[in-house]
MMTF fields as JSON, N, C-alpha, C and O atoms, coordinates in Angstrom:
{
  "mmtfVersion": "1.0.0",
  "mmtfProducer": "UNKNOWN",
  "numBonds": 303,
  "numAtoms": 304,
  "numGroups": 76,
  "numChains": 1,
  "numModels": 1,
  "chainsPerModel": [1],
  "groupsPerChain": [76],
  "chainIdList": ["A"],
  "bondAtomList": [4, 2, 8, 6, 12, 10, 16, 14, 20, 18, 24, 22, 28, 26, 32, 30, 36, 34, 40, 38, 44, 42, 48, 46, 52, 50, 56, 54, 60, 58, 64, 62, 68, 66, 72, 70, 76, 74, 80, 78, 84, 82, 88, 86, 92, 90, 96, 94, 100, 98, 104, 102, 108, 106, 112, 110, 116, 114, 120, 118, 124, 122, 128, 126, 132, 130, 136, 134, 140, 138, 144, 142, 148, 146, 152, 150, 156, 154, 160, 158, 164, 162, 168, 166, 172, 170, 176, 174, 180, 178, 184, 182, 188, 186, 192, 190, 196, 194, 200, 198, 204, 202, 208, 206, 212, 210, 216, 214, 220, 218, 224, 222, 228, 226, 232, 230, 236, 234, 240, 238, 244, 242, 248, 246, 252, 250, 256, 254, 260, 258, 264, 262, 268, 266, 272, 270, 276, 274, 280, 278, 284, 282, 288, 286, 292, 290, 296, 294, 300, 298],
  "bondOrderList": [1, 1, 1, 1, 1, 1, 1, 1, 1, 1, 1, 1, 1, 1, 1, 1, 1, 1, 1, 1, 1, 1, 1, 1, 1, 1, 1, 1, 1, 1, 1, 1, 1, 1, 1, 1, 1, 1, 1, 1, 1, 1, 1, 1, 1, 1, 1, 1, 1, 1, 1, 1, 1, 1, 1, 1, 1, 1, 1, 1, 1, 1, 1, 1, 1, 1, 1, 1, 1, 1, 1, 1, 1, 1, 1],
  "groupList": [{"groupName": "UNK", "atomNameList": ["N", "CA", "C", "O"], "elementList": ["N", "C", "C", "O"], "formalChargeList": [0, 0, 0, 0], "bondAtomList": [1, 0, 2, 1, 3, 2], "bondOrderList": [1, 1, 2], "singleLetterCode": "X", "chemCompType": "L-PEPTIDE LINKING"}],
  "groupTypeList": [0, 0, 0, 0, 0, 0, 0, 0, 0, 0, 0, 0, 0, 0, 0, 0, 0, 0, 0, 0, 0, 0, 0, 0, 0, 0, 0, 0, 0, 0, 0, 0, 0, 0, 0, 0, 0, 0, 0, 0, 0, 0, 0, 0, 0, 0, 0, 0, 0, 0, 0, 0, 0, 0, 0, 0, 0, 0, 0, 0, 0, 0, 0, 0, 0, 0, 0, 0, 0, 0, 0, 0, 0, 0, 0, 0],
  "groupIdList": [1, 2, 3, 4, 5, 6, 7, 8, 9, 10, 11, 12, 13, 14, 15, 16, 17, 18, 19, 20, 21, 22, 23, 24, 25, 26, 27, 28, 29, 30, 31, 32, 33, 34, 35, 36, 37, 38, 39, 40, 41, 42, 43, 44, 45, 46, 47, 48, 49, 50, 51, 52, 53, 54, 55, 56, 57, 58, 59, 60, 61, 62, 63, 64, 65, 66, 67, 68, 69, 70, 71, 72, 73, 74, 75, 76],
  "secStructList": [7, 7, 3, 3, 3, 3, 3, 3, 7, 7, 7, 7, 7, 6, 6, 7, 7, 2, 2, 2, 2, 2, 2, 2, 2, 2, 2, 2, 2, 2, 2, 2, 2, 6, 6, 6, 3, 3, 3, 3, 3, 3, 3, 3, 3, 3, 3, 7, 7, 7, 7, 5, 7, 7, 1, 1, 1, 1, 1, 7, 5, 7, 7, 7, 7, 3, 3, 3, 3, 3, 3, 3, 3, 3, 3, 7],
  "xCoordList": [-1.935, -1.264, -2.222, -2.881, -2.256, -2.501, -2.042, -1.135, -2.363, -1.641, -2.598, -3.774, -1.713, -2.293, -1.81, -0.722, -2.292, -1.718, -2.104, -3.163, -1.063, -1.415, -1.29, -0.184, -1.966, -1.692, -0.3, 0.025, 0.394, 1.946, 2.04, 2.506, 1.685, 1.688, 2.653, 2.063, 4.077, 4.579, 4.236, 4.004, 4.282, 3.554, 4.957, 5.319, 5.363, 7.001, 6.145, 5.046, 7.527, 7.355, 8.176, 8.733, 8.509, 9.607, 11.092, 12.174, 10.966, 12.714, 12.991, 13.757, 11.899, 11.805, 13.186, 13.165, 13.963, 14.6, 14.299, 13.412, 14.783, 14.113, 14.027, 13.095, 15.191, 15.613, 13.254, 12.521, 13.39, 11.855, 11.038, 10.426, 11.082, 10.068, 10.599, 9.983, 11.398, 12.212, 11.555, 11.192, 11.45, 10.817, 9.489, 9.282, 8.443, 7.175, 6.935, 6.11, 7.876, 7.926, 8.206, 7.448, 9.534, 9.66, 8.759, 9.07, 8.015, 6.58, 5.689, 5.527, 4.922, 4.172, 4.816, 4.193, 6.147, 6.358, 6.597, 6.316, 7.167, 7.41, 6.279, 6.125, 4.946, 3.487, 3.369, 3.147, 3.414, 2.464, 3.31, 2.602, 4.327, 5.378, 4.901, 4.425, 4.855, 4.23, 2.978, 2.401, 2.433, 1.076, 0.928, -0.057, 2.204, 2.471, 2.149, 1.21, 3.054, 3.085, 4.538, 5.514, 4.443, 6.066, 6.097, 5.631, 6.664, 7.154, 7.558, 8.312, 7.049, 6.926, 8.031, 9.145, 7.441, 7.467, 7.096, 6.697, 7.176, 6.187, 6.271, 7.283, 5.053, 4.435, 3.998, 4.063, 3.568, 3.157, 1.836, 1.952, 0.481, -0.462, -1.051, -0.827, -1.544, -2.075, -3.383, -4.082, -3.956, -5.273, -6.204, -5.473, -7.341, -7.825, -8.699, -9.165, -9.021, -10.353, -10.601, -9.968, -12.413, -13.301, -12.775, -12.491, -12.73, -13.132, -15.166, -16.198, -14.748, -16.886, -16.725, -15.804, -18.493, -18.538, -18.391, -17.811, -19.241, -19.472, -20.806, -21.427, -21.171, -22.759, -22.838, -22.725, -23.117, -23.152, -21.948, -21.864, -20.659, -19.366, -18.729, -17.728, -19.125, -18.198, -17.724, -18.231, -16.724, -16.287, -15.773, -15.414, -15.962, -15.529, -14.114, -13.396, -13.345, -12.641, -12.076, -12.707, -10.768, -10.408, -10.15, -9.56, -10.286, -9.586, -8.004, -7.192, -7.895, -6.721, -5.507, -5.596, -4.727, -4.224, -3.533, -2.775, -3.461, -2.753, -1.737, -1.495, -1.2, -0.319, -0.415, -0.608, -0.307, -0.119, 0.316, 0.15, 1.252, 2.298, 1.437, 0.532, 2.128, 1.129, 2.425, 3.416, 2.218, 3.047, 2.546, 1.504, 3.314, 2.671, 3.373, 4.537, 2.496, 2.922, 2.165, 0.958, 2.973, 2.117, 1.912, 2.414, 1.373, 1.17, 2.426, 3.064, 2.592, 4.163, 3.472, 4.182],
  "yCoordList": [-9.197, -8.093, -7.398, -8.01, -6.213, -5.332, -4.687, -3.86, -4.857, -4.181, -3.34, -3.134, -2.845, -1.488, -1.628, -1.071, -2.193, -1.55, -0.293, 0.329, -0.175, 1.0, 1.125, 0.69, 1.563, 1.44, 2.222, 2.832, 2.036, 2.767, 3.033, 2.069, 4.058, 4.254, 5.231, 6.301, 5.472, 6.314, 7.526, 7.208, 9.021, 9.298, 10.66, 11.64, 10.159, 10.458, 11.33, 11.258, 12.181, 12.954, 12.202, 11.307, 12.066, 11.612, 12.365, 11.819, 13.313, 13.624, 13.618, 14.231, 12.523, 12.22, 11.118, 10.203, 11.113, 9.814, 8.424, 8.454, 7.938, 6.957, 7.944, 7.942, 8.697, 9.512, 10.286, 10.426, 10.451, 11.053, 9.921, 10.116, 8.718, 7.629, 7.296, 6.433, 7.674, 6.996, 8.385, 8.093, 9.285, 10.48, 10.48, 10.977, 10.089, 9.776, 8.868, 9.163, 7.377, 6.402, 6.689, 6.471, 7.34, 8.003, 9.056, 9.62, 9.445, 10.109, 9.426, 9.559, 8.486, 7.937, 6.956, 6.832, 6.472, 5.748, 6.862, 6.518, 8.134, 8.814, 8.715, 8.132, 9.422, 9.65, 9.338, 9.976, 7.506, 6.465, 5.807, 5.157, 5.767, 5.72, 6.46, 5.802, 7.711, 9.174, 8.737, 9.212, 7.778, 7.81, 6.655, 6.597, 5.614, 4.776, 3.67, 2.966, 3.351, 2.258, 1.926, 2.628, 0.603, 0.195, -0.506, -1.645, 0.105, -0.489, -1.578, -2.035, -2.178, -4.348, -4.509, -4.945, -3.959, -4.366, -3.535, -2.41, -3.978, -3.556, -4.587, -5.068, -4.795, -6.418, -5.923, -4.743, -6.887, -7.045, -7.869, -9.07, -7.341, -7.548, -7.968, -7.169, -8.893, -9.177, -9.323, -9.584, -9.248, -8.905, -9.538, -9.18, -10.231, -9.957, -8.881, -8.644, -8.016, -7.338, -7.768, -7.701, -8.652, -8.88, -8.031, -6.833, -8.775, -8.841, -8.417, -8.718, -7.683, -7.686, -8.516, -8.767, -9.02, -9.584, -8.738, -9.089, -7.249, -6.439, -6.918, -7.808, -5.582, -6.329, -6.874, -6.144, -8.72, -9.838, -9.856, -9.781, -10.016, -10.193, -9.421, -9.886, -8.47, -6.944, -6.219, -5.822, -6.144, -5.026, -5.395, -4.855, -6.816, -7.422, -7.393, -7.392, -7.354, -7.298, -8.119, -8.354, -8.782, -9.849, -9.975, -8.933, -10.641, -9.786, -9.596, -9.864, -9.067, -8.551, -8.688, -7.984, -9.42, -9.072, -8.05, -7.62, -7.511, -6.164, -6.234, -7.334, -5.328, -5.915, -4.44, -3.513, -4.067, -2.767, -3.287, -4.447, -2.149, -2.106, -1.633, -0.799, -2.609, -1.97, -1.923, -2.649, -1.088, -1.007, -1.476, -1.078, -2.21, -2.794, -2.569, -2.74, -2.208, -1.834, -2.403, -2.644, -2.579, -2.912, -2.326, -1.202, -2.594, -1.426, -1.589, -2.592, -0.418, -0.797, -0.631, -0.802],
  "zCoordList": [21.216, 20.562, 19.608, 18.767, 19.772, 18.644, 17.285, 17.383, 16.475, 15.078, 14.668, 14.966, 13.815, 12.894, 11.319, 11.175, 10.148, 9.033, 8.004, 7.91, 7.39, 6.948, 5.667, 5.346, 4.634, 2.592, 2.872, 3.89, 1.728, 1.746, -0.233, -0.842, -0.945, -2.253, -2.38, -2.227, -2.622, -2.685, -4.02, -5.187, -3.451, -4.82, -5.203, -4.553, -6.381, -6.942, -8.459, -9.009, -8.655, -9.882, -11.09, -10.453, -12.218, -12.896, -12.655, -12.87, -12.315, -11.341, -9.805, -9.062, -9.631, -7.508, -7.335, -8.158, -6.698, -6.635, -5.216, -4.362, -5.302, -4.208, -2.729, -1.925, -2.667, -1.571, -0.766, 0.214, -2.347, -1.884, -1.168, -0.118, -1.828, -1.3, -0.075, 0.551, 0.326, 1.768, 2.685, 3.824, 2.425, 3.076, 3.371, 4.478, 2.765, 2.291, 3.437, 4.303, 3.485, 4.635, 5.666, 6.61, 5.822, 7.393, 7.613, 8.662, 7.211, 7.82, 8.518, 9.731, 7.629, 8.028, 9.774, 10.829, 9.433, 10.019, 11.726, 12.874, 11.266, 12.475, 12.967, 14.041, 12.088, 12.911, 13.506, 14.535, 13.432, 13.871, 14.921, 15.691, 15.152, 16.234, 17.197, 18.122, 17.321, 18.347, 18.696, 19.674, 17.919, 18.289, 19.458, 20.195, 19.535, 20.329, 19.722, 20.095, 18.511, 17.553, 17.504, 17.771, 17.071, 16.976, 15.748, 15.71, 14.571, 13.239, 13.294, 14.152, 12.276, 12.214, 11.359, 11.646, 9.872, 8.241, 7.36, 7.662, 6.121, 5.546, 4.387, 3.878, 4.112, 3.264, 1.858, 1.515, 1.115, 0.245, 0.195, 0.44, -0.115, -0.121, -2.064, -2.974, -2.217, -3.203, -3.532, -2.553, -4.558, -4.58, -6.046, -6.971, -6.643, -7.757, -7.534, -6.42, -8.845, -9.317, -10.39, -11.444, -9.912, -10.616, -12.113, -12.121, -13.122, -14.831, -14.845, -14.245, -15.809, -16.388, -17.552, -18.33, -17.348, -18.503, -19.895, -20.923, -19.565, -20.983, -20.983, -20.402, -22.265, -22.903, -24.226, -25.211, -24.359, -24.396, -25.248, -26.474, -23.977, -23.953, -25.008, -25.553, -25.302, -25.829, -24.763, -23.714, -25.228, -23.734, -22.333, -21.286, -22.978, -21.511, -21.356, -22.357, -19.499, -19.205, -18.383, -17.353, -18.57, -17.901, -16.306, -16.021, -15.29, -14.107, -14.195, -15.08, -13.011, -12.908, -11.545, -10.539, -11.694, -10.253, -9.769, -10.639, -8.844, -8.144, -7.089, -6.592, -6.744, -5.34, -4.594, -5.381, -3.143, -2.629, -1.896, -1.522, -1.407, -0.103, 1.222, 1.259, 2.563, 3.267, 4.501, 4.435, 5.419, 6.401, 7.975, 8.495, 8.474, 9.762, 11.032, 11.392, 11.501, 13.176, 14.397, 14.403, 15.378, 16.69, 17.501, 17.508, 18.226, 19.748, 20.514, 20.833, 20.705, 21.833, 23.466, 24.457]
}
């Protein structure tokens, strides 16, 4: 089997309501359907970024963990 994922960041105004982020998704998700994909999921991906030390440990920054949404599809 083949897959495809894809980043999924919904990008909202402060008066967007979810209605927008559900629009944003059925895009991507129509595209990639047409393209001869078949919608899985969509996951949650986790991540660290590297902390710096700083110069001689001023400034330094701790890492960090992150999470992005990713959307997954297969080949139909």
């Amino acid at each position: 089997m083949t897959y495809k994922i894809l980043p999924f960041a919904a990008q909202i105004n402060r008066e967007d309501t979810s209605a927008v982020v559900a629009q944003q998704m059925q895009t991507i998700i129509d595209t990639t359907v047409a393209e001869g994909w078949e919608y899985q999921r969509m996951d949650t991906v986790e991540t660290t970024v590297a902390g710096t030390n700083g110069c001689f440990g001023m400034g330094a920054q701790p890492a960090i963990i992150t999470s992005y949404s990713v959307l997954v599809f297969k080949r139909a």
